[in-house]
Short mmCIF file of the C-alpha atoms (twelve columns), coordinates in Angstrom:
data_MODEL
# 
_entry.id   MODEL 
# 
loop_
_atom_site.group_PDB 
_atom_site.id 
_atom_site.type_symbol 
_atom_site.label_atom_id 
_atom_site.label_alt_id 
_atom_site.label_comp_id 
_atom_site.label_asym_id 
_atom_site.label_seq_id 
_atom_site.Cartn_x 
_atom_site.Cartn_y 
_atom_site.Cartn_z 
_atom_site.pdbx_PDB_model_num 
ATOM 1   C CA . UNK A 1   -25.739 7.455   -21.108 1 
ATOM 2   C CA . UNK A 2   -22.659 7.899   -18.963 1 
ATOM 3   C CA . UNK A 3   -23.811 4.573   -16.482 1 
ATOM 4   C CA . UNK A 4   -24.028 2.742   -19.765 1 
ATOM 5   C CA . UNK A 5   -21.028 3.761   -21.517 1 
ATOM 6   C CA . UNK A 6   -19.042 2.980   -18.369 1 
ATOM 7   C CA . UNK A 7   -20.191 -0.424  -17.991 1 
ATOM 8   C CA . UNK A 8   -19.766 -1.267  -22.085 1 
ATOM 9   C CA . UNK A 9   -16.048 0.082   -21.458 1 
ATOM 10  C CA . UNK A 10  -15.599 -2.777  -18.340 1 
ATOM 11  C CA . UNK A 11  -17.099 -5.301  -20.432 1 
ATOM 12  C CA . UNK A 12  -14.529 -4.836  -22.859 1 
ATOM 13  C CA . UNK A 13  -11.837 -4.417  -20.851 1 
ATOM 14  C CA . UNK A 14  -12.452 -7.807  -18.329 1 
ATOM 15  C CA . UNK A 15  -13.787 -4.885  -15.596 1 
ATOM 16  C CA . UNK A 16  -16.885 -5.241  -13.800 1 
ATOM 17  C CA . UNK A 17  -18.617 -2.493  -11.795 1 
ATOM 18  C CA . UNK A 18  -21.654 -2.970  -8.884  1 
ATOM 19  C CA . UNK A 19  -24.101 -0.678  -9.490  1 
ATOM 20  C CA . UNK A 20  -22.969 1.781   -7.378  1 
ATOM 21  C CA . UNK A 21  -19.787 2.315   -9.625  1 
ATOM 22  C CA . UNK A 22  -17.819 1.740   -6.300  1 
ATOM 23  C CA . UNK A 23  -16.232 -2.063  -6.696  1 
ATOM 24  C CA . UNK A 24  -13.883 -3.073  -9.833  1 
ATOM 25  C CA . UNK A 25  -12.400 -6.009  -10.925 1 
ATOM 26  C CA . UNK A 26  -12.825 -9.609  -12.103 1 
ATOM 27  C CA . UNK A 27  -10.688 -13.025 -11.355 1 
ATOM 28  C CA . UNK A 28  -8.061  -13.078 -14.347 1 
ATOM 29  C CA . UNK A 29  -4.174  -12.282 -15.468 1 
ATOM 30  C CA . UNK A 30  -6.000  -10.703 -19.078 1 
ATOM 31  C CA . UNK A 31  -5.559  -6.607  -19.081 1 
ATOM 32  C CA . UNK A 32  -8.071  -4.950  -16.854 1 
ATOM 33  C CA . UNK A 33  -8.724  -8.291  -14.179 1 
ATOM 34  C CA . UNK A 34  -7.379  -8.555  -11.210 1 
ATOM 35  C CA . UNK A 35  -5.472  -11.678 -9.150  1 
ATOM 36  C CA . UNK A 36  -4.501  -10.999 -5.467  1 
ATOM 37  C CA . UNK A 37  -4.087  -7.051  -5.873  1 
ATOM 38  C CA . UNK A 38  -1.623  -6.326  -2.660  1 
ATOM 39  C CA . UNK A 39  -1.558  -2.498  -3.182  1 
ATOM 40  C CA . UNK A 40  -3.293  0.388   -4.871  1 
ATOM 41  C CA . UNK A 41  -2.151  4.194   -5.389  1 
ATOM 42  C CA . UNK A 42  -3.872  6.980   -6.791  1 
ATOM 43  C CA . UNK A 43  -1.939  9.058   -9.260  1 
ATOM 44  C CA . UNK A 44  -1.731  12.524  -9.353  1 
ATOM 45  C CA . UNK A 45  -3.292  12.790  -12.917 1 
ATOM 46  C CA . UNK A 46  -6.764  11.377  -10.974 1 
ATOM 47  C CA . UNK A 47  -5.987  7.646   -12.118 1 
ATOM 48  C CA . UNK A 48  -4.823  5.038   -9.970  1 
ATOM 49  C CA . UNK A 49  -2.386  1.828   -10.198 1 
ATOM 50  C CA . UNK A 50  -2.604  -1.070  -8.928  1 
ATOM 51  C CA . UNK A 51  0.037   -3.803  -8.382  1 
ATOM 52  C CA . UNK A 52  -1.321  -7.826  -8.689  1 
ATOM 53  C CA . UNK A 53  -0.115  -10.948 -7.915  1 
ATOM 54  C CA . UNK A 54  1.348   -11.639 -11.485 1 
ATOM 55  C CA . UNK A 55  3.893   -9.346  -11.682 1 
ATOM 56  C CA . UNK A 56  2.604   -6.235  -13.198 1 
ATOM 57  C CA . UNK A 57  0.875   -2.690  -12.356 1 
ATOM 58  C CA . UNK A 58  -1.908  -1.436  -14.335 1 
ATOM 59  C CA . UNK A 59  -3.233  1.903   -14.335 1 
ATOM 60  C CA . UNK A 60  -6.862  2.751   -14.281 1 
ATOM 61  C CA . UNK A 61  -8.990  5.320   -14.796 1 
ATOM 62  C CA . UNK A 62  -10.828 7.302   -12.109 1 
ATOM 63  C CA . UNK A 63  -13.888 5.864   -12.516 1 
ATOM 64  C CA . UNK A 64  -11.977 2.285   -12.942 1 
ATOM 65  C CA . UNK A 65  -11.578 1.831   -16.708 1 
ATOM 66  C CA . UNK A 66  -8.496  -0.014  -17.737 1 
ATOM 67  C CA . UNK A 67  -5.399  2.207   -19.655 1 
ATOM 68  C CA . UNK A 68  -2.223  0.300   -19.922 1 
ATOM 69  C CA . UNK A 69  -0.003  -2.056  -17.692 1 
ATOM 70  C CA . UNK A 70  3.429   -3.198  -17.433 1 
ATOM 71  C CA . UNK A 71  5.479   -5.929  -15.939 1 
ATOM 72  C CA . UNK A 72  8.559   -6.169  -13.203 1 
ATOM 73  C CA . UNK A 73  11.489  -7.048  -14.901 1 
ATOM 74  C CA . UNK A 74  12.025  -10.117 -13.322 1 
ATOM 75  C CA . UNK A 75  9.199   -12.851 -12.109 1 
ATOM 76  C CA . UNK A 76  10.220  -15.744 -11.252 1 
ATOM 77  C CA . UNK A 77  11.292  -15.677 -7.264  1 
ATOM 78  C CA . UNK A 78  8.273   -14.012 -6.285  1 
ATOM 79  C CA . UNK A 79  5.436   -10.791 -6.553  1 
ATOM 80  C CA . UNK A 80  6.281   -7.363  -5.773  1 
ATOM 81  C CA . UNK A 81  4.437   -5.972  -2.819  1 
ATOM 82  C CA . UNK A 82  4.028   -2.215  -2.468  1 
ATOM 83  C CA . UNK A 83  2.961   0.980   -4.442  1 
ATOM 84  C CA . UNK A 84  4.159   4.328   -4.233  1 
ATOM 85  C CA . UNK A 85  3.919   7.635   -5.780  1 
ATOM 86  C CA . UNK A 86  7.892   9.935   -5.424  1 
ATOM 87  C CA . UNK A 87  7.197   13.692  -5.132  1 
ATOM 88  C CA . UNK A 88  7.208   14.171  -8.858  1 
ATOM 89  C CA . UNK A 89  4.024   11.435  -9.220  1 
ATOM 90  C CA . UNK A 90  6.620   8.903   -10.820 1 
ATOM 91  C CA . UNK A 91  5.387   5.017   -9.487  1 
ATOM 92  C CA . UNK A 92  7.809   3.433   -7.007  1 
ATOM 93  C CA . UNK A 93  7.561   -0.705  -6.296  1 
ATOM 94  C CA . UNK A 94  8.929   -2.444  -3.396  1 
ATOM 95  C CA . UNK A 95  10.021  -5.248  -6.059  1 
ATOM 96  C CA . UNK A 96  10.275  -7.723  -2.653  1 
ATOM 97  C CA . UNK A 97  12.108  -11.457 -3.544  1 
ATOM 98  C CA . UNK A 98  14.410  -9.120  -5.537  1 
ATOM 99  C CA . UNK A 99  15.743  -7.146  -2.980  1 
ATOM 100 C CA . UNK A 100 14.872  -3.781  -4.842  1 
ATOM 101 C CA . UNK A 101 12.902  -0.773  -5.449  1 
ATOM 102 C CA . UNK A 102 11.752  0.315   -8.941  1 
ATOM 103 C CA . UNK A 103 11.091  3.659   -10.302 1 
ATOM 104 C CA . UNK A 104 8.317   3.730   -13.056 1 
ATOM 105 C CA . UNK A 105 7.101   7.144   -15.174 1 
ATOM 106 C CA . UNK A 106 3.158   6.920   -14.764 1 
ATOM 107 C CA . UNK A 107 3.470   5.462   -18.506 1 
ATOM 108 C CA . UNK A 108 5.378   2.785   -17.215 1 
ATOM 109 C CA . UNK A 109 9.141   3.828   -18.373 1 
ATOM 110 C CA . UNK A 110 11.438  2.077   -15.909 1 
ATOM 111 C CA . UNK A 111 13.645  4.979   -14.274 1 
ATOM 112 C CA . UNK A 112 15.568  3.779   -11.585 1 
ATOM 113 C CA . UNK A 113 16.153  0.681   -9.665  1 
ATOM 114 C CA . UNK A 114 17.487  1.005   -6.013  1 
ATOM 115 C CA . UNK A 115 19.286  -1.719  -3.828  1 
ATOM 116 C CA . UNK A 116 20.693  -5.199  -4.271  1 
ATOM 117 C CA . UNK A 117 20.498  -8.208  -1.951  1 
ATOM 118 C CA . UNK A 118 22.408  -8.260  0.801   1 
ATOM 119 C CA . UNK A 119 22.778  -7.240  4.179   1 
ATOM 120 C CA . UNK A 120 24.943  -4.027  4.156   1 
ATOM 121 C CA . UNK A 121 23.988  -0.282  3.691   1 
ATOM 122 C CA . UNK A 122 21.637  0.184   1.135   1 
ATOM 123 C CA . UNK A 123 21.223  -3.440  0.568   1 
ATOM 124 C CA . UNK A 124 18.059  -5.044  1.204   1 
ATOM 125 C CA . UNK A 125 16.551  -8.362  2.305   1 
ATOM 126 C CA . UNK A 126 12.869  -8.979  1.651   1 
ATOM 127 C CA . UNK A 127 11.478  -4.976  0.393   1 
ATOM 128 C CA . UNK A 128 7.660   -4.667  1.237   1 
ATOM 129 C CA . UNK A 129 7.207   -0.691  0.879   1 
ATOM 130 C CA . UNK A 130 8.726   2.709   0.639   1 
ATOM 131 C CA . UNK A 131 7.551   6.171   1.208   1 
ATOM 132 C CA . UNK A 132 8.885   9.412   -0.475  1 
ATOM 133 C CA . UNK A 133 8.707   12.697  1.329   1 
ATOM 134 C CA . UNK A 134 8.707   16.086  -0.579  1 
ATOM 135 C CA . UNK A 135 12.722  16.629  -0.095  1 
ATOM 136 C CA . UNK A 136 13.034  13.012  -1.900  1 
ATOM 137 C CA . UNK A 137 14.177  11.389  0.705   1 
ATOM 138 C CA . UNK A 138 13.089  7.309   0.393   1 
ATOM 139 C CA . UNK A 139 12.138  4.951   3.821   1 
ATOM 140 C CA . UNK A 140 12.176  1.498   2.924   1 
ATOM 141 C CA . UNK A 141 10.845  -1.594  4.842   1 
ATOM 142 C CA . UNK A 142 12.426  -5.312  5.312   1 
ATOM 143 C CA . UNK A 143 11.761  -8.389  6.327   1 
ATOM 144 C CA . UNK A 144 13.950  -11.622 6.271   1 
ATOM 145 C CA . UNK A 145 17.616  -11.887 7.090   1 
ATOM 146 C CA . UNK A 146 17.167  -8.088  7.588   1 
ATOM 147 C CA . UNK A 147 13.960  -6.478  9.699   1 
ATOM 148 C CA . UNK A 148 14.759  -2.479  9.557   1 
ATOM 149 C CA . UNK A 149 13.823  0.604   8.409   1 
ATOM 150 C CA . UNK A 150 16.261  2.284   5.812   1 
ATOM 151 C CA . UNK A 151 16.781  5.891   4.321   1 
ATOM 152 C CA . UNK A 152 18.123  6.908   1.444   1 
ATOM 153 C CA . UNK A 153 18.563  11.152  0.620   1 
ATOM 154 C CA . UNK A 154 17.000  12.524  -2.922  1 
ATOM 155 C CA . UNK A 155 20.276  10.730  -4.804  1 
ATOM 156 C CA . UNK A 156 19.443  7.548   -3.489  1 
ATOM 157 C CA . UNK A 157 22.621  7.502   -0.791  1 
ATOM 158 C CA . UNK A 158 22.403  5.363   2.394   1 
ATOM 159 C CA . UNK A 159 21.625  7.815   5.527   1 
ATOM 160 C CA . UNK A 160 20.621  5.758   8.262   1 
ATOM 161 C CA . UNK A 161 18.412  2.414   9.480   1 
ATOM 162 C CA . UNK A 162 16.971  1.580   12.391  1 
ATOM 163 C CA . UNK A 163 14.654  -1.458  13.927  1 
ATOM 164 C CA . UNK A 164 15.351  -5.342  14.393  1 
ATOM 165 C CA . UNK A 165 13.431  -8.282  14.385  1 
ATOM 166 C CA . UNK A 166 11.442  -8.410  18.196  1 
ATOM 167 C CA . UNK A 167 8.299   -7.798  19.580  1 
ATOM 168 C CA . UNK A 168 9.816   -4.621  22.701  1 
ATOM 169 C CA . UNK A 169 8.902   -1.054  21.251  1 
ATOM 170 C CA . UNK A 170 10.986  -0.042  18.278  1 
ATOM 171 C CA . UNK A 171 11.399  -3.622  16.975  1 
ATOM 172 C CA . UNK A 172 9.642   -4.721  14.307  1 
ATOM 173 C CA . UNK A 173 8.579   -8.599  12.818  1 
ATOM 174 C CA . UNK A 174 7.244   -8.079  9.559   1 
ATOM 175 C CA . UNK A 175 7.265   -4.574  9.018   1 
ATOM 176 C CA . UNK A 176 4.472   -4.215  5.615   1 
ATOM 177 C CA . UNK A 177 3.470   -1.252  5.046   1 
ATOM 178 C CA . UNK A 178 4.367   2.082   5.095   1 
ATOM 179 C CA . UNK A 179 3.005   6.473   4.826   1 
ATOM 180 C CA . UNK A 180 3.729   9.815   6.197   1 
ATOM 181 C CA . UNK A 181 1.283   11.394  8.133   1 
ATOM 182 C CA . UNK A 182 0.360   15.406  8.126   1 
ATOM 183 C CA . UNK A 183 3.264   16.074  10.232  1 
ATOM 184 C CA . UNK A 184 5.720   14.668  8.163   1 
ATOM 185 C CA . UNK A 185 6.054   11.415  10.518  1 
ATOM 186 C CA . UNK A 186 6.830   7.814   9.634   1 
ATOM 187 C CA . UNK A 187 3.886   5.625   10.051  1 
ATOM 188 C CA . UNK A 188 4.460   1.641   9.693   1 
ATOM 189 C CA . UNK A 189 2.094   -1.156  9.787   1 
ATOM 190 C CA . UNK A 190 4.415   -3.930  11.876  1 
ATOM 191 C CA . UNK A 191 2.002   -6.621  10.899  1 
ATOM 192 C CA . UNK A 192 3.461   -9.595  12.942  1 
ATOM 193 C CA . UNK A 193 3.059   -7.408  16.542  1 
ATOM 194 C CA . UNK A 194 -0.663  -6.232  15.156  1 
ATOM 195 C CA . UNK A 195 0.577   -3.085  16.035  1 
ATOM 196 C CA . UNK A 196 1.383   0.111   14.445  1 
ATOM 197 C CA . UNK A 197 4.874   2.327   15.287  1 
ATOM 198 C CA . UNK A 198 5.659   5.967   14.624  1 
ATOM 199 C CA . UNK A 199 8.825   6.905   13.690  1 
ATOM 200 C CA . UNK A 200 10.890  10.598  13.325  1 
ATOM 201 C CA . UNK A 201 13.005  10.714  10.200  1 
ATOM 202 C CA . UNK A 202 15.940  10.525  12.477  1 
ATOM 203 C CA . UNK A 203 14.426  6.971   13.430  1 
ATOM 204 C CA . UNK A 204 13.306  7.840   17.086  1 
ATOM 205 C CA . UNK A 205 9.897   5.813   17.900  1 
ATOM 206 C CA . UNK A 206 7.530   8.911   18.756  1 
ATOM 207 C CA . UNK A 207 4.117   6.246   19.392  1 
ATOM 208 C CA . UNK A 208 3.499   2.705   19.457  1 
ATOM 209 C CA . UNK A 209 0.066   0.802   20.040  1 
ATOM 210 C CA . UNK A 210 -2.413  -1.796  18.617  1 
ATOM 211 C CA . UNK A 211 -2.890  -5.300  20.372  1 
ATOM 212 C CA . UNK A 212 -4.130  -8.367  19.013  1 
ATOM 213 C CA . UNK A 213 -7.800  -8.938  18.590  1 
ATOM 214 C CA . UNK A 214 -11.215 -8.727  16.869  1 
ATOM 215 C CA . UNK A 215 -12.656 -5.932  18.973  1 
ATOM 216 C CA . UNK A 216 -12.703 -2.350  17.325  1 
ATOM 217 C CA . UNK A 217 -9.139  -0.707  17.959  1 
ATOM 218 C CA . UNK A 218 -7.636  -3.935  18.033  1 
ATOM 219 C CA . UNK A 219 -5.735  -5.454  15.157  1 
ATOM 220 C CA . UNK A 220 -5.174  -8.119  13.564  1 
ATOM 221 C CA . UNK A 221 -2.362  -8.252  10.735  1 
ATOM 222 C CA . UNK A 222 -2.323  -4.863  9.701   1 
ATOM 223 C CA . UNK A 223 -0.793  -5.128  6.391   1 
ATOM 224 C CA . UNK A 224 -1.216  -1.005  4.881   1 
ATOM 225 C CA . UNK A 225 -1.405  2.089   6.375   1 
ATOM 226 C CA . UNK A 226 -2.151  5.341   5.206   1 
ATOM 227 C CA . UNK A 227 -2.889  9.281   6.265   1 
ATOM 228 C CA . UNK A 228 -5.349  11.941  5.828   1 
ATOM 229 C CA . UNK A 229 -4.887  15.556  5.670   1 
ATOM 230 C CA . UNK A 230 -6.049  15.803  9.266   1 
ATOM 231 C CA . UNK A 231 -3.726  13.240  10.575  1 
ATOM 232 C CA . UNK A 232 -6.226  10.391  10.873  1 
ATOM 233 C CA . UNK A 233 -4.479  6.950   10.263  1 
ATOM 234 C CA . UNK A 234 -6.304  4.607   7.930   1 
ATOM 235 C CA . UNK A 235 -5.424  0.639   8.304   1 
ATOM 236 C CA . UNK A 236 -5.876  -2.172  6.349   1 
ATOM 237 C CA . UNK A 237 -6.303  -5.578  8.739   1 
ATOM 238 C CA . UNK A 238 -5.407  -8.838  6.389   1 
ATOM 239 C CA . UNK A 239 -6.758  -11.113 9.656   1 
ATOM 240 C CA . UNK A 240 -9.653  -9.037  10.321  1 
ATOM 241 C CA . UNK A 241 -11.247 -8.556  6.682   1 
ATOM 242 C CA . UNK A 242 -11.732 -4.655  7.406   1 
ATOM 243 C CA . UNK A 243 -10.310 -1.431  7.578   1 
ATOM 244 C CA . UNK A 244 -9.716  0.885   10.816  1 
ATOM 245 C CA . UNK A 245 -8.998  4.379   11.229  1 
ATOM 246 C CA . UNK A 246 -7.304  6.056   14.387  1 
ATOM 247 C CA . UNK A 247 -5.745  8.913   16.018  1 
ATOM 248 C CA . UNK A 248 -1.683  9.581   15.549  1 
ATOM 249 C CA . UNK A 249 -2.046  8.638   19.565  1 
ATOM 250 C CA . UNK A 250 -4.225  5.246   18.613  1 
ATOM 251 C CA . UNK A 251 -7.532  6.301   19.531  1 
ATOM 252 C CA . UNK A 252 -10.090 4.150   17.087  1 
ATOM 253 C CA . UNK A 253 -12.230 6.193   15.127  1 
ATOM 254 C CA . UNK A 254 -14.108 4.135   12.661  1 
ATOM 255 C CA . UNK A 255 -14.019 0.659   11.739  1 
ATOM 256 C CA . UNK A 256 -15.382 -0.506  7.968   1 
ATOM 257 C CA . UNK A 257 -15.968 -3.979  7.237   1 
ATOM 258 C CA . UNK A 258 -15.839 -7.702  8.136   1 
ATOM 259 C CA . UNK A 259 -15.462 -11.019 5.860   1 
ATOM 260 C CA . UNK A 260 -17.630 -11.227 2.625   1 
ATOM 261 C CA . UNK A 261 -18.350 -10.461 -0.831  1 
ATOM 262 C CA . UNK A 262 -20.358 -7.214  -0.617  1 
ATOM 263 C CA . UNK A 263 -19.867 -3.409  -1.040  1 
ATOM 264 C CA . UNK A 264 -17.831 -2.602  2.394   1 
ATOM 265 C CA . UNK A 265 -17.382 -6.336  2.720   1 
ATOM 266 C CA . UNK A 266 -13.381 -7.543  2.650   1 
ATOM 267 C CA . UNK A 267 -11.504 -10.858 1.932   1 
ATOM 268 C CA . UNK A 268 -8.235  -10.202 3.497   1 
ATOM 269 C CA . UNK A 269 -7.382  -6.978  2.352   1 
ATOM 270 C CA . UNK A 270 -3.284  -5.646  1.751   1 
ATOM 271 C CA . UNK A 271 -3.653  -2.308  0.401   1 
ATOM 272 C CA . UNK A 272 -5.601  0.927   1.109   1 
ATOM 273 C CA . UNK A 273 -4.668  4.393   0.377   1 
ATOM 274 C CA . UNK A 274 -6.643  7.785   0.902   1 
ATOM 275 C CA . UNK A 275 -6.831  9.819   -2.315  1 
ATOM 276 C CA . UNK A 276 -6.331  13.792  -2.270  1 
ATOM 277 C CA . UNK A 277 -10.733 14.097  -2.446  1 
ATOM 278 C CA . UNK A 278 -10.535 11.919  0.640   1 
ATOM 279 C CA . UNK A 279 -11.992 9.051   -1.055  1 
ATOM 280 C CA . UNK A 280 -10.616 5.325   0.299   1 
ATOM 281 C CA . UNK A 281 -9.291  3.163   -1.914  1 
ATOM 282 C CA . UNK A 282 -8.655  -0.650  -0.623  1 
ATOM 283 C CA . UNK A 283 -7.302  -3.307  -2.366  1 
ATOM 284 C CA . UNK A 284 -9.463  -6.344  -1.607  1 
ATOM 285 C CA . UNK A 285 -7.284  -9.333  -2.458  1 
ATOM 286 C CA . UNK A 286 -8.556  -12.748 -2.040  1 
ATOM 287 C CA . UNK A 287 -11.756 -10.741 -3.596  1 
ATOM 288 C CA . UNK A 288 -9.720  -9.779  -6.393  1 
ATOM 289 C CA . UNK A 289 -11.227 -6.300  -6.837  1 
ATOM 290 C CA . UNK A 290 -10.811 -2.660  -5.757  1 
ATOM 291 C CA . UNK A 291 -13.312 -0.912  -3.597  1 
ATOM 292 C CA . UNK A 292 -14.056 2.944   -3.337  1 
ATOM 293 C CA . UNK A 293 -14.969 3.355   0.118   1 
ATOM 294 C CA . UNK A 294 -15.888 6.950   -0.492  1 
ATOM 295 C CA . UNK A 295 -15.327 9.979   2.244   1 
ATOM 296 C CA . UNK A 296 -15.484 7.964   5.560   1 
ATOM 297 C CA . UNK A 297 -15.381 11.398  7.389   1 
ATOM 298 C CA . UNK A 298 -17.126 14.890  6.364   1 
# 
């Protein structure tokens, strides 16, 4: 009765489900579909959001049925690219071609925005994602006239920045996504080096590794990154239609996926984030569907 309920519920909505309950979404811009999802977040109510090519987040249910959604304010220079939660579960966007970050309640109440274009403190270029640590203090990511890392304290003040565009250690070309690992560390996916960086909160690089390539623990456009409670980096590769997960050192651990249509099967993937059961969530774009990987380690 449950199975059938469910799938009744993603008919309505424009949902559809495999029969393993583990792969959502279909083709559209109606309420519940899905058109180049770039990032997904699970919410601390079990529900997750997910943020689309056309300008909106929409929140879903645990087991994927559609609840409400909610456009950026603005939409014409371009689509906002990453999802956050802040350490009271509120949803942060890295609103990108307007040079800000936006500050939703999970019922889609616009809170705060944060930045303006420009080059200066606090100003931002191109946003792509932000993190939020349990003190409130924000990291952002840039790319464009500015490549850095930025940090702002719990009243959204300018404390530091650090990176420029370059390929040496520390430099960054495309910096796209962004987490915290367990021990509080700043973890970035610099997606033009197919590399990944680590990064104190004072801005010192602590690790940096990841070549180009197909082979497992090699990368290829790493567009999302996020953590485990054990440490265990999880990355989403846009060039190599799968996901990866490492060591804080670099050490590959598992690799899921490869180009295609099926369960485990990815069509240049942006976003992936591990939920607090340890389930994987990946935002499958040119697929235009979310996949629950499941537990990838017991």
């Amino acid at each position: 009765m449950r199975g059938l309920t469910i799938a009744l519920l993603f008919l309505l909505s424009g949902c559809s489900t495999d029969q393993e309950g583990r792969v959502w979404g279909d083709k559209g811009a109606w309420k519940g579909a899905l058109l180049h999802p770039r990032a997904v977040e699970g919410l601390i109510d079990g529900s997750w959001a997910v943020l689309d090519r056309t300008d909106r987040v929409q929140i879903f249910s645990a087991t994927g049925e559609f609840i409400r959604s909610w456009r950026t304010p603005e939409t014409g220079r371009g689509n906002p690219r990453g999802l956050a939660l802040d350490r009271f579960g509120n949803i942060l966007v890295a609103d990108t071609h307007y040079s800000r970050v936006l500050r939703y309640s999970p019922r889609g109440e616009l809170l705060q925005t944060i930045g303006k274009p420009g080059a200066g403190e606090g100003e931002f270029s191109l946003v792509t994602d932000m993190v939020e640590d349990a003190s409130g203090f924000l990291t952002t990511l840039e790319y464009g006239d500015n490549v850095r890392v930025q940090r702002f304290d719990a009243e959204g003040n300018f404390v530091r920045a650090w990176g420029r565009m370059g390929e040496a250690p520390g430099e960054l070309r495309r910096p796209q996504g962004i987490c915290l690992n367990d021990r509080g560390e700043i973890v970035v996916a610099d997606s033009v080096n197919h590399r990944i960086q680590i990064f104190s909160a004072e801005g010192d690089l602590l690790a940096c590794w990841g070549t180009f390539g197909t082979a497992p623990g090699e990368l290829s456009y790493p567009y999302d990154v996020d953590a485990d409670a054990e440490g265990r980096i999880y990355v989403a590769e846009f060039g190599n239609h799968r996901i990866q997960v490492f060591t804080r050192e670099g050490e590959c651990l598992l690799t899921v996926g490869g180009p295609g249509r099926g369960y485990r099967r990815f069509d240049e993937p942006w976003g992936v984030t591990v939920l607090e059961s340890g389930e994987v969530l990946v935002a499958d774009t040119r697929n235009h569907r979310i996949q629950n990987l499941g537990r990838l380690f017991r």
